[in-house]
C-alpha positions as CSV (number, residue, x, y, z in Angstrom):
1,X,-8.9,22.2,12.0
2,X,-9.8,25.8,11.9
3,X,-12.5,27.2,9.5
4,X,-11.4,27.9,5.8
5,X,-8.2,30.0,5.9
6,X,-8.1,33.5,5.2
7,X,-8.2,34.6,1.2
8,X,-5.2,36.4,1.7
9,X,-3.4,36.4,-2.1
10,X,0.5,35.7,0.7
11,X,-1.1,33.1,2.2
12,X,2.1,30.7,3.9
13,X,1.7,27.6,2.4
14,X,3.1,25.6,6.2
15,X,0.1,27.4,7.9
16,X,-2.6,26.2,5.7
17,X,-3.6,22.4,4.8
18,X,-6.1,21.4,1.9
19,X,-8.5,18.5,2.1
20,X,-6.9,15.8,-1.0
21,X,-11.3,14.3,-1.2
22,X,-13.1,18.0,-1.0
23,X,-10.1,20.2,-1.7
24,X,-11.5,22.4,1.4
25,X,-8.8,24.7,2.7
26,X,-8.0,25.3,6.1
27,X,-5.6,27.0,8.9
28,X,-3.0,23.7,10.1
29,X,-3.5,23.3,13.6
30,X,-1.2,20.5,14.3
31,X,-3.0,17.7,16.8
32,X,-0.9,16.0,19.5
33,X,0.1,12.5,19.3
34,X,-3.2,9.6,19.2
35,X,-5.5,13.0,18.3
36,X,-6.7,13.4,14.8
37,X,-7.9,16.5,12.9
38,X,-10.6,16.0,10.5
39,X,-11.9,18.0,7.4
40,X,-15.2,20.1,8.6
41,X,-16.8,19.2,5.3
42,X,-16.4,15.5,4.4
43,X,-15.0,14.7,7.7
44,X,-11.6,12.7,5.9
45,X,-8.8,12.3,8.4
46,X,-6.3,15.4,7.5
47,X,-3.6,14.0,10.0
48,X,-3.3,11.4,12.2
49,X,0.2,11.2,14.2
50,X,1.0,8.3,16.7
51,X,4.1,7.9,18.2
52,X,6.4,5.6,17.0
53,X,4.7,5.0,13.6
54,X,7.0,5.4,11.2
55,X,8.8,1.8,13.5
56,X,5.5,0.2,13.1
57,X,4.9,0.8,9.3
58,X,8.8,-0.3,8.5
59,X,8.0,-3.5,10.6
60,X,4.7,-3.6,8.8
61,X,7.1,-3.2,5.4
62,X,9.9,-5.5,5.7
63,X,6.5,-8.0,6.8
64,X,5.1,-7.4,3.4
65,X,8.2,-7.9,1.4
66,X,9.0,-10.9,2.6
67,X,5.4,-11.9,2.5
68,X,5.1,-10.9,-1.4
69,X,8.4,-13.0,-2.5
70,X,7.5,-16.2,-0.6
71,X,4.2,-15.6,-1.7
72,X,5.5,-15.4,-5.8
73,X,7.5,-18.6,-5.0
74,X,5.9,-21.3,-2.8
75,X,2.5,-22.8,-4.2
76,X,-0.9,-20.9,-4.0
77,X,-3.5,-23.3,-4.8
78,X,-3.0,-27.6,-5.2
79,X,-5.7,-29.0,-7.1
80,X,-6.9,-32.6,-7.9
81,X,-9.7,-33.7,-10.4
82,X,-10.1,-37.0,-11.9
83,X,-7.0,-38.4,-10.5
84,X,-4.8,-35.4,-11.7
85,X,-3.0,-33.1,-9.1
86,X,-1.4,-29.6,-9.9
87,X,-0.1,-27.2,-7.6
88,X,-0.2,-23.5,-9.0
89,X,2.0,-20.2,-7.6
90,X,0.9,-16.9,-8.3
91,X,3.2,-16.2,-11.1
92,X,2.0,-19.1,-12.6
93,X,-1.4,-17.9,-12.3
94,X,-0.4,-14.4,-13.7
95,X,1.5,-15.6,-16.4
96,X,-0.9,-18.2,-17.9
97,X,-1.4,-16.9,-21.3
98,X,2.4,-16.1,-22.1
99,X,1.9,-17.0,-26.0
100,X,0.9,-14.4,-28.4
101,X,-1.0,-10.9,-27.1
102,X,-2.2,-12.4,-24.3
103,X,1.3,-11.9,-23.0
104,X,0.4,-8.0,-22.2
105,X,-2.2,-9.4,-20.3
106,X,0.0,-12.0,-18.5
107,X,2.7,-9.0,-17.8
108,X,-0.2,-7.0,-16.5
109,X,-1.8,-9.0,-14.0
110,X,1.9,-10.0,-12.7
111,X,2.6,-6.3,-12.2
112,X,-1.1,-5.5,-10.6
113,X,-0.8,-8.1,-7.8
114,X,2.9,-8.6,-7.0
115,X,5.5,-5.6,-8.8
116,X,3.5,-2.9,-7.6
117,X,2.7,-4.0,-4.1
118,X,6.9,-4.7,-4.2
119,X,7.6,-1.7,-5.4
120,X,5.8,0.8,-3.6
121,X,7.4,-1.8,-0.3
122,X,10.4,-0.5,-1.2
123,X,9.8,3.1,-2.2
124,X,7.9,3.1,1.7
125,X,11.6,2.0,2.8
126,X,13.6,4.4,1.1
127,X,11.7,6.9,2.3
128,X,11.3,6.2,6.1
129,X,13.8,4.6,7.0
130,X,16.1,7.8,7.0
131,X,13.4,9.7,8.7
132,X,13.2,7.4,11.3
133,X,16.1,7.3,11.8
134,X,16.6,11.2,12.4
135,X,19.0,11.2,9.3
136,X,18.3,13.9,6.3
137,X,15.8,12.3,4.1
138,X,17.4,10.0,0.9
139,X,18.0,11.9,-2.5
140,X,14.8,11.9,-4.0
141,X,12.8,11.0,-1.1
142,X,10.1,13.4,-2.1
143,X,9.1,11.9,-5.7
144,X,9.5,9.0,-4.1
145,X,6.8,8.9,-2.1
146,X,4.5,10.9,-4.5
147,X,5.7,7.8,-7.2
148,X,4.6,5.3,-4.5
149,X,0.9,7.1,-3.5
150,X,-0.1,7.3,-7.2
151,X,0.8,3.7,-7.3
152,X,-1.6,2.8,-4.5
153,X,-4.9,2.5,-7.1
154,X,-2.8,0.3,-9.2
155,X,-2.2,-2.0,-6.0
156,X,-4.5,-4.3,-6.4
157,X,-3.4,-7.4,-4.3
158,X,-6.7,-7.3,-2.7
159,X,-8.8,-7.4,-5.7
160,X,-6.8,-10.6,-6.9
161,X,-7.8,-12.3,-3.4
162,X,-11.3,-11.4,-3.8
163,X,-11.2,-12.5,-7.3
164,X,-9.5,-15.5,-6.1
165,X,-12.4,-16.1,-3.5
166,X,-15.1,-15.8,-5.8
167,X,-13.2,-18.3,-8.5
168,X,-12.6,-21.0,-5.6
169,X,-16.7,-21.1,-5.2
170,X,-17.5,-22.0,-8.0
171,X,-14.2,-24.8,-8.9
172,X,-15.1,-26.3,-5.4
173,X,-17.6,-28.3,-6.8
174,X,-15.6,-29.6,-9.5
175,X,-12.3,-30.3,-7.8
176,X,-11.0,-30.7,-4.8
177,X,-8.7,-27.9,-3.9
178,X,-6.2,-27.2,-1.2
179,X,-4.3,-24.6,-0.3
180,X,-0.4,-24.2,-0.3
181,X,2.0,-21.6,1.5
182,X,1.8,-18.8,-0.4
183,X,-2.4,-18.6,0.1
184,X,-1.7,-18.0,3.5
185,X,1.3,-15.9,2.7
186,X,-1.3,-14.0,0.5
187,X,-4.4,-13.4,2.9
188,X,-1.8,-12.2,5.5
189,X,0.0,-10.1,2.8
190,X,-3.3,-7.9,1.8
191,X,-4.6,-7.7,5.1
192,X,-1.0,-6.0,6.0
193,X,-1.2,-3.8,3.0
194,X,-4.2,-2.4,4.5
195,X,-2.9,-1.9,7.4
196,X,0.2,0.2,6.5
197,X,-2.1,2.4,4.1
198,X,-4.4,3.1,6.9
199,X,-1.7,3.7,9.6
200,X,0.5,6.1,7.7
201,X,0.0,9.8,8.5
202,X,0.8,11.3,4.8
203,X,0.4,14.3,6.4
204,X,3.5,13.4,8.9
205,X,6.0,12.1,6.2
206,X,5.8,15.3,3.7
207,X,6.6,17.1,6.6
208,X,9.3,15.5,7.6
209,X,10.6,15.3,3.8
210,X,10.2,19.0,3.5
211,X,10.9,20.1,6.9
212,X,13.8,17.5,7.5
213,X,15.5,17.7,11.3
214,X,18.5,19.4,11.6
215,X,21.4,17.3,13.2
């Protein structure tokens, strides 16, 4: 990235690219593929393209969605104390308290750690997969994708395993617990999550949504 761009009051908006942690501005130069260009002042990673990304993160995707449904579904935890065995899923877990106003909270946690992550799955779809494909982008691709980044901090699939990890600790010692399908499901789910946020170039896929290829 070049030094902060000029304070010209016509500054063009495609020449110039703002820093979304420090909100430094600077004059786009647009790195090759496998480069990166960083911001000067907090060093973020502006843009990051690789080739053949947008395959990989719809790979990564269609991984995740079938990962969250089977993870919903099959048994997360088994567990036997005193001669009694249950086996618990996720939704169970999240809809525990379904009586009374504990039902917000029940609706809550099941929305945190499974209809977000979903959602934003398929928002990632709609979007990319028309862009991959060289295809003009879907009808409302754009608030699409800006619906599905402000629903990243309400993601929170990995705070339910850590919160999962720490609860395990401490009923160890009072029951024996195993694990079913859908903890594996799970571990494999959030480490993918993490994986598709940090390989996605937002950078890349507004540009392609607002500078769509012309067939």
């Amino acid at each position: 990235m070049k030094d902060n761009a000029p304070t010209d009051s016509r500054i063009d908006l495609d020449k110039v690219i703002v820093c979304p942690q420090c909100d430094a501005v600077f004059q786009l130069v647009r790195p090759q593929h496998g480069e990166r260009a960083k911001c000067q002042r907090c060093h973020k990673v502006l843009i990051a393209p690789r080739r053949n990304a947008g395959l990989h993160i719809i790979a990564v995707a269609l991984s995740v969605l079938f990962l969250i449904i089977g993870a919903a579904i099959f048994p997360f935890l088994t567990i036997d104390a005193a001669g009694n065995k249950n086996a618990v899923s996720i939704l169970d877990a999240a809809l525990a308290f379904s009586g009374g106003p504990m039902i917000i909270l029940s609706l809550a946690t099941a929305a945190l750690i499974i209809l977000f992550p979903l959602f934003r799955v398929l928002l990632t779809l709609y979007v990319l997969v028309p862009v991959v494909l060289d295809r003009p982008p879907a009808r409302h691709a754009i608030r699409a994708f800006r619906l599905s980044e402000a629903m990243r901090p309400w993601s929170m699939a990995e705070i339910f395993a850590i919160g999962c990890a720490v609860a395990l600790v401490k009923v160890a010692d009072l029951a024996h617990v195993g694990f079913g399908p859908a903890f594996w499901m799970f571990g494999i789910l959030v480490v993918l999550v993490i994986a598709q946020d940090s390989f996605m170039c937002k950078w890349s896929v507004w540009n392609s949504l607002e500078h769509p290829k012309r067939s």
